[in-house]
N, C-alpha and C positions, 0 to 999 in steps of 0.2 A: 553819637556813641563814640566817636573815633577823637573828637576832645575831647570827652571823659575822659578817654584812655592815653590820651596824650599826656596829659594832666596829671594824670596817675601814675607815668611810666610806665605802660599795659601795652604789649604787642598780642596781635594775635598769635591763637597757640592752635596744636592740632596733638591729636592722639586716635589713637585706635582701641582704646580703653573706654568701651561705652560708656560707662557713667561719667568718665571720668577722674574719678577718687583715687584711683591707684595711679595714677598719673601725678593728681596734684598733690599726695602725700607724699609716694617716694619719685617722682620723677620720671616713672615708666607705667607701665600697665605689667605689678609684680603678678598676676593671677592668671593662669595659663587659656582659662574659658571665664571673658568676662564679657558676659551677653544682657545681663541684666539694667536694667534703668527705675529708678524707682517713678511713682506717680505724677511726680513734680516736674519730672524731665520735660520740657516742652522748651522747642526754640532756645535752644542749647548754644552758647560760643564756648570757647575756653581760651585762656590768656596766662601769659608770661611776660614775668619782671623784662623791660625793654632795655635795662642794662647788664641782668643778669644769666637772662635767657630761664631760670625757674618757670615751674608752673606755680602763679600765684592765684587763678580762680577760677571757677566754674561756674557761668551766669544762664539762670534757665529762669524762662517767663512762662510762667503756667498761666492758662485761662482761671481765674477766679482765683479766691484764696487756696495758698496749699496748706496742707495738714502740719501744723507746728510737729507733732509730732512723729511724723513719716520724717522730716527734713531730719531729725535730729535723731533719729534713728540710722537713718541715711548714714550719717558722719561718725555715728557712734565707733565705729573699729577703727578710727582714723584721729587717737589724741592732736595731732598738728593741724587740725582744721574746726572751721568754726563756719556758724552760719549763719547769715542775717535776712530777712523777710522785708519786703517794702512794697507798698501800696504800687508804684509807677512802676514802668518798664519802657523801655525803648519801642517796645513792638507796638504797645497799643492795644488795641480793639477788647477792653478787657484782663487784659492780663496783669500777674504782680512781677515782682520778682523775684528770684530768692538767688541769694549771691553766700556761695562758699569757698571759702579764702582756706589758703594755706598762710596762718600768720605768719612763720616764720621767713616766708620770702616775700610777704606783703609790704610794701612801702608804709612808712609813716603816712603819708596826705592820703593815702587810697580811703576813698568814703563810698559811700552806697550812693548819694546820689545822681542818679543819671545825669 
C-alpha cells in the first residue's frame, strides 16, 4: 500500500470529519456535527497530495460489493469528487474497494490499482 502511494505522490492524511467528504472537498470538515458514515465505510484511510499537502482521497474496503448507488449518492453534494469501484483492496479477506478522489488535487499517474 505505501508503494502505491509513493507512486502516486499519496501521504497519509487524517481528519476528524467522519466520512471524510468534507475534508476531501474543501479541506476541512466545513459541517459543524459530522457523525455520519455511509454503508461503504469500512477500513477507512485518507490521503493527501505528498507535495501539496491537499486532501486527495478517501479509500474504504467494504466486505463484498458496495451499492453503486449508496457510493454516488455519497458524493452527490460534493461536485469536486468522483468515485471509483474495484474488485481488490489491500485488506483482503473479501473485501472491494471503493476510492473517492478529489480530482482537482489528484495527480495525473494516481490509478486505482493497489
Amino acid at each position: 500500500m505505501l508503494d502505491w502511494a509513493d507512486a502516486h505522490g499519496l501521504k497519509s492524511g487524517s481528519t476528524r470529519c467522519s466520512s471524510g467528504l468534507h475534508w476531501l472537498d474543501k479541506g476541512r470538515c466545513a459541517v459543524g456535527e459530522c457523525f455520519d458514515t455511509p454503508g461503504f465505510y469500512d477500513h477507512t484511510t485518507t490521503w493527501r497530495s505528498r507535495t501539496t499537502g491537499r486532501p486527495v482521497l478517501v479509500f474504504n474496503q467494504p466486505y463484498g460489493p458496495p451499492d453503486v448507488a449508496e457510493v454516488r449518492a455519497a458524493i452527490s453534494e460534493h461536485p469536486s469528487l468522483s468515485a471509483e469501484i474495484g474488485p481488490e483492496s489491500w485488506y483482503g479477506a473479501g473485501t472491494a474497494s471503493v476510492y473517492i478522489w478529489n480530482d482537482g488535487n489528484r495527480s495525473k499517474t494516481a490509478g486505482i490499482a493497489p
